[in-house]
N, C-alpha and C positions, 0 to 999 in steps of 0.2 A: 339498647344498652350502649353505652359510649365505654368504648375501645380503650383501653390503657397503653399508649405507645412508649415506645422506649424516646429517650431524650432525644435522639441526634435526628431518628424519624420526625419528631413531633417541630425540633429545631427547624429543619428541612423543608417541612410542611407549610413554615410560618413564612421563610424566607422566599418558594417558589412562588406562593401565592400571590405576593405582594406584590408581582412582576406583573408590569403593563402585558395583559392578551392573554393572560391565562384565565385557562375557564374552570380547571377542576385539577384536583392533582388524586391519581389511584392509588392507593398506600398496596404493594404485590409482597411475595414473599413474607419476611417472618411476622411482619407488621407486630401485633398483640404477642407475637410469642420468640421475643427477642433471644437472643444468648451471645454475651460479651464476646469476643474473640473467635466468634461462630457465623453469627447472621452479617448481611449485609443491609445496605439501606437501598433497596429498589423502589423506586418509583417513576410513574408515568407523567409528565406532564400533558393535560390536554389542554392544545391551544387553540385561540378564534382561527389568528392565521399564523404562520412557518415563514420566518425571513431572518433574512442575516442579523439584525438587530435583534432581533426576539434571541437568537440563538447565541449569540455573546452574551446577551444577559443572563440567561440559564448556565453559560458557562463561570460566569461570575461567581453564584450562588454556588456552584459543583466547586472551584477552586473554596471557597469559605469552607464549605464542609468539608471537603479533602483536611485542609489544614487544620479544623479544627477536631478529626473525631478520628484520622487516620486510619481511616476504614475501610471494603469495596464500597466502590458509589456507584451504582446503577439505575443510572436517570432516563428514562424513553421518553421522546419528543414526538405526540403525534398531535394531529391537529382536529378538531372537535368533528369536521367530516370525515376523515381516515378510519376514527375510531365510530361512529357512530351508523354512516351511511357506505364505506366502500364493502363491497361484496366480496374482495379479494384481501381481506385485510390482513397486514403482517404485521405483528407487534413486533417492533425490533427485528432482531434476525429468529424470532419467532414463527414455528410453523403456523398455519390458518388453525389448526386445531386445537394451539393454545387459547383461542379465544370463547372454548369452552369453559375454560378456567378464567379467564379474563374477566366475566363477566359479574365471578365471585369476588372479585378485589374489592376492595374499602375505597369508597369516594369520602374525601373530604370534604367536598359539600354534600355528602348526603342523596346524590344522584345516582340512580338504578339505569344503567345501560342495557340497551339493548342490540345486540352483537350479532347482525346474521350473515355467516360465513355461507359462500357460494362454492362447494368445490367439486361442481358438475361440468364446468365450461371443458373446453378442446385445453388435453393435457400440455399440447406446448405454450398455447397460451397463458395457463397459470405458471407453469417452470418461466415462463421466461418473466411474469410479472415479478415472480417470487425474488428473481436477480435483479431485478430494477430496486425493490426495494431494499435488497441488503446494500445496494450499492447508494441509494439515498442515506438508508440508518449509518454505514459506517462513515459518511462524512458527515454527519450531525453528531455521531460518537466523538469523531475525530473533532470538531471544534469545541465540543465539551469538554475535551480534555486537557485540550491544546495549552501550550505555555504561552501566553499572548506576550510577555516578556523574553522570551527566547529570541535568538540571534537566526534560528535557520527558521522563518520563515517561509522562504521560498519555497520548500520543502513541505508543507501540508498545502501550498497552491498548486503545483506538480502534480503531486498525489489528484487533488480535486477536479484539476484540470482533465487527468486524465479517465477520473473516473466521468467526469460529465459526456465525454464525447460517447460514451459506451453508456449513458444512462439516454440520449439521445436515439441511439440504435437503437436500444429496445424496447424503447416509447414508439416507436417507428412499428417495429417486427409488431407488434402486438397490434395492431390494424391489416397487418399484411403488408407492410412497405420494408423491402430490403433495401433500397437504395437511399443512403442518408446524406442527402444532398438538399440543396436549401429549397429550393424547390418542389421536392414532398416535405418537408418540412414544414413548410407554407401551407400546404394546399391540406396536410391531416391537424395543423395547429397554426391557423391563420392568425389567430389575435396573438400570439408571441414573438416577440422580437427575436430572429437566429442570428442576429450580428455578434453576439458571444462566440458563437464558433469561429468565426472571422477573427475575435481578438485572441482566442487560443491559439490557431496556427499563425498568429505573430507573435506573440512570447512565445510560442516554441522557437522561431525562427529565429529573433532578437535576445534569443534567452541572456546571449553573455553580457550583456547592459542591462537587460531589466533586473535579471536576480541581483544587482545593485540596490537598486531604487525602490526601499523598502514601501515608501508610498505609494508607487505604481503598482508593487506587488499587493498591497491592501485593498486597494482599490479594484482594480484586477479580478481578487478574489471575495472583495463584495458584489460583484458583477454577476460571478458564477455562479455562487450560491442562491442567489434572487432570480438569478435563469431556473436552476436545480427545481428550488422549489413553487415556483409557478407553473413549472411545465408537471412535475409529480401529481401539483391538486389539481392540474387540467388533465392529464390522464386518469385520474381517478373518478373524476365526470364524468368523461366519455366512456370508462368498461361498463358504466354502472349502467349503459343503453346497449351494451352488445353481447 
């Protein structure tokens, strides 16, 4: 039986989909059982793959609906193996246990997920995965919502910069490596380039000229994000064998 959405759902649906690397979009929340000035519009995006580009565009689409239905938007970005194959999976700043419920959402293509949540491993290792990924989701919140017209810039790079270093560490802790130096870095995530952390501690250094040069700051912070999330789906690899 086909679902009767509300307009700004169904809007939203038309607009997300049409975005290069998406592979389905989850309709969560009130979906079918709307109410004016009550529900919000939550939806999952699932993507092939998670990069800076994909994620401006989705922010794109969140600005058009923002301005056109002036509502909450709540849009989650995960990507077709996070939600499909990680054993540790967090929807959003979602406990593992929401994905009992997950699994009832509405695919707009019509796809029945299969969601199997592992939450037997060594408790510091799921606490500490659990902080890896709020700190992934809220910088892909944060560019969702970001004013890409705004003057302080500099100011979600910071933020991002800072959250990477410490999304680093606990990509780390989670194999048993405390020391976050390039060198285990290397040796637990060999095919990743760690020269990002190199350019962090020189914009931090140079900060009072870089936070100028809004080009270097974009640039900067296309760098960081495409580190973020290639090292996120290569930790979600690797737990899925330990």
């Amino acid at each position: 039986m086909k679902i009767k959405l509300h307009e700004s759902v169904e809007d939203a649906i038309i607009l997300l989909k049409n975005l290069e690397g998406v592979k389905d979009i989850l309709i969560r929340g009130s979906s079918d059982d709307f109410v004016d000035g009550w529900s919000d519009i939550d939806l999952t995006v699932v993507a092939y793959k998670i990069d800076y580009a994909f994620l401006r565009n989705v922010s794109t689409v969140y600005k058009k609906l923002h301005i056109k239905y002036k509502m909450k938007i709540s849009i989650t970005v995960v990507s077709e193996y996070d939600l499909t194959r990680n054993k540790w999976h967090h929807h959003g700043d979602k406990c593992m246990s929401y994905n009992k419920r997950l699994v009832n959402s509405i695919s707009a293509n019509g796809i029945k997920y299969q969601i199997n949540s592992d939450s037997s491993a060594n408790p510091l290792k799921l606490d500490t995965f659990y902080h890896l990924c709020m700190l992934v989701h809220d910088i892909r919140k944060r560019i969702l919502e970001f004013d890409w017209n705004a003057t302080d810039f500099e100011n979600i790079l910071v933020h991002s910069l800072k959250r990477t270093k410490h999304i680093v560490r606990y990509s780390l802790e989670l194999f048993g490596i405390f020391d976050p130096s390039a060198g285990s870095f290397n040796t637990v995530f060999p095919s990743i380039d760690y020269s990002i952390m190199k350019e962090i501690d020189s914009t931090r250094s140079q900060w009072k000229h870089v936070k100028h040069d809004k080009n270097k700051i974009k640039e900067i912070f296309e760098n960081d994000i495409n580190f973020v999330e290639t090292l996120f789906d290569e930790v979600m690899r690797k737990i899925n064998v330990i």
